[in-house]
C-alpha positions, 0 to 999 in steps of 0.5 A, a space after each residue: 398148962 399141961 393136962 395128963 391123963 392117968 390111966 383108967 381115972 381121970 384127971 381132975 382137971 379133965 373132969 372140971 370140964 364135964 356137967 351132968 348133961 340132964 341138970 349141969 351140976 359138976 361130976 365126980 368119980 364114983 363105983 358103979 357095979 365094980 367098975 367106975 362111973 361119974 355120979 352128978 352132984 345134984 341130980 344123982 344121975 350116973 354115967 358109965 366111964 369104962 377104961 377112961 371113956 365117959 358115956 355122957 349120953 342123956 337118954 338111954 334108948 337105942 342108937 338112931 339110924 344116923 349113929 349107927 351108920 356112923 359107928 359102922 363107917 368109922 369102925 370100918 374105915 378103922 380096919 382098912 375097909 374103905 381108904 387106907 392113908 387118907 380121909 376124905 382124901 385128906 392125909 393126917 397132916 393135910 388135915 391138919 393144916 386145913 383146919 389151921 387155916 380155918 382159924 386164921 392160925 400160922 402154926 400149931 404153937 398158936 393153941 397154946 392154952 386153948 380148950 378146943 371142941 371137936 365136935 363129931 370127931 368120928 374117928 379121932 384123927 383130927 382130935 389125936 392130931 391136935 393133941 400132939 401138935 400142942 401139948 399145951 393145948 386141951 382138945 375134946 373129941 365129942 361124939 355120940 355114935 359108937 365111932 367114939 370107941 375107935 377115937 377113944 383108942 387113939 386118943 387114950 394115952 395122951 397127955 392132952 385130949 378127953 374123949 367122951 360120948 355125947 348128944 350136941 342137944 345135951 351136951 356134957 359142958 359148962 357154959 363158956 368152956 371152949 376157945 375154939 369150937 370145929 363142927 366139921 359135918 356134925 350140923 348136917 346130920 342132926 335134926 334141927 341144925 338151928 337147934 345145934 348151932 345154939 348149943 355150940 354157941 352157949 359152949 364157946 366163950 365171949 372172943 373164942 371162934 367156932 367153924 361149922 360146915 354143911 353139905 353146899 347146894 351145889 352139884 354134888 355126883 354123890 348128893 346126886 345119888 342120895 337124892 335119886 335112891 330117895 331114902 337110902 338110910 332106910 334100907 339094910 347096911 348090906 344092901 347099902 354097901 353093895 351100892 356103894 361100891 356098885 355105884 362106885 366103880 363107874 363114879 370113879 371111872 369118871 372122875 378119872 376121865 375128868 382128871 387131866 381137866 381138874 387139876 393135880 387131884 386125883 380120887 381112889 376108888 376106895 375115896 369115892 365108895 367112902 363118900 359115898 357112904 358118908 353120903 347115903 347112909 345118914 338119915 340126915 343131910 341138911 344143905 346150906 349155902 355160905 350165904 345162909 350159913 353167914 346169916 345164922 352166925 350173924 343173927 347169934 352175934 358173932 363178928 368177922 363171919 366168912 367163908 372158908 373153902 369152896 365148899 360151905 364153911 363158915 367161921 366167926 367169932 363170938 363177941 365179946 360180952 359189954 
């Protein structure tokens, strides 16, 4: 199947995929002030599509404290402020690869046909990566903060891939949408995890996998620093990246120090202030181990649970229904 992408409106089969987040009733098309939006069919509720990007939220009120400092870090990150090749020292292809490897997957060939959840895409790269590695695979980028601006820019013009701007408690789909589902680090930094992990799983189909991460329980240098300045999600953005970078520079001196003892990996400076704002300025952060974790997929059902990586990731496979 190949799924194309039309300019300003959607494509149909784009649009099949969506509900209205606040009833679950189908979508269309529709004016809105000159410009377009998508008009639910039963409850009448609208949401503003500007430029091909649909805004799915189900409450209009304000941004909380987590999406704001995520709009203000992949915006940043976008314009070079923080690493300039890598994302959590990840190239575009590493990151690529490790979520293949997630799945159990050879190669990107193995998508073919498959509808594929990221959730809490941040910037998009995974999203746009997934899409050109199988065009005959359709990939949504889910993301509520303002960061879904930059993943919609580089996603827009393929054939392939739908981002859209949502709340995982509402989310914008049908039952049973997806094949495989990737929450990789959106659990962590929403309320109720429990609560999240539920929606996800009425999203996946019976026989599809899903694969979530949380923050381990065990030592982290940046976790450290969140727990020592207690609340740092509540002091101003300034403030909070003066100490990142004030934090940063010895953290990564360090690192530096232990490198010849750790391996071939090497951290930049720019890698370690990125952490460590990804660390301090959600108002979140829950923590797990992949016991826990394990448990929660077995308690929902799910078979062939296990953890992937030596941090904590878990991914299984919902079972099929009868």
């Amino acid at each position: 199947m190949r799924f194309c992408y039309t300019g300003q409106r959607m494509n149909p089969q784009l649009l099949q995929l969506l509900r209205c987040p606040q009833c679950g009733a189908p979508l269309l098309e529709s004016p809105l002030g000159g410009g377009e939006s998508l008009a639910c069919t039963s409850c009448r509720a609208a949401y503003p599509l500007v430029d091909g990007l649909p805004n799915l939220l189900a409450d209009a009120g304000h941004p909380d404290r987590t999406a704001r400092a995520f709009a203000t870090q992949w915006t940043l990150h976008n314009q070079g402020a923080f690493e300039k090749d890598t994302i959590y020292g990840e190239t575009a292809d590493e990151e690529l690869q490790l979520f293949l490897e997630r799945f159990g997957l050879a190669d990107a060939g193995h998508l073919a046909g498959q509808r594929i959840l990221d959730i809490g895409c941040g910037s998009g790269r995974l999203t746009r990566n997934l899409a050109r590695a199988c065009p005959e695979a359709l990939v949504v980028g889910g993301e509520r903060s303002g960061a879904v601006h930059v993943a919609h820019a580089r996603c827009r013009e393929l054939q392939n891939a739908l981002v859209a701007q949502l709340d995982l408690h509402a989310p914008p789909f049908a039952a049973e949408t997806f094949d495989l589902i990737y929450a990789d680090g959106v659990i962590p930094a929403i309320p109720e995890p429990h609560s999240g992990l539920r929606s996800l799983d009425r999203l996946l189909r019976p026989g599809g996998q899903m694969f979530v991460w949380l923050y381990p329980r065990t030592f982290s240098p940046y976790r450290l620093v969140r727990d020592l300045l207690v609340r740092p999600d509540r002091l101003p953005h300034p403030v909070q990246q003066a100490l990142c970078w004030g934090f940063g520079v010895p953290l990564h001196a360090a690192f530096k120090i232990y490198e010849p003892f750790r391996g071939p990996r090497r951290r930049s400076l720019r890698e370690v202030v990125f952490m460590l704002h990804d660390n301090l300025t959600p108002e979140f952060q829950h923590r797990s181990t992949p016991q826990q974790l394990m448990a929660d997929f077995t308690d929902l059902g799910y078979t062939g649970v296990h953890a992937t990586g030596p941090s904590t990731g878990v991914v299984g496979t919902k079972k099929n229904s009868g």
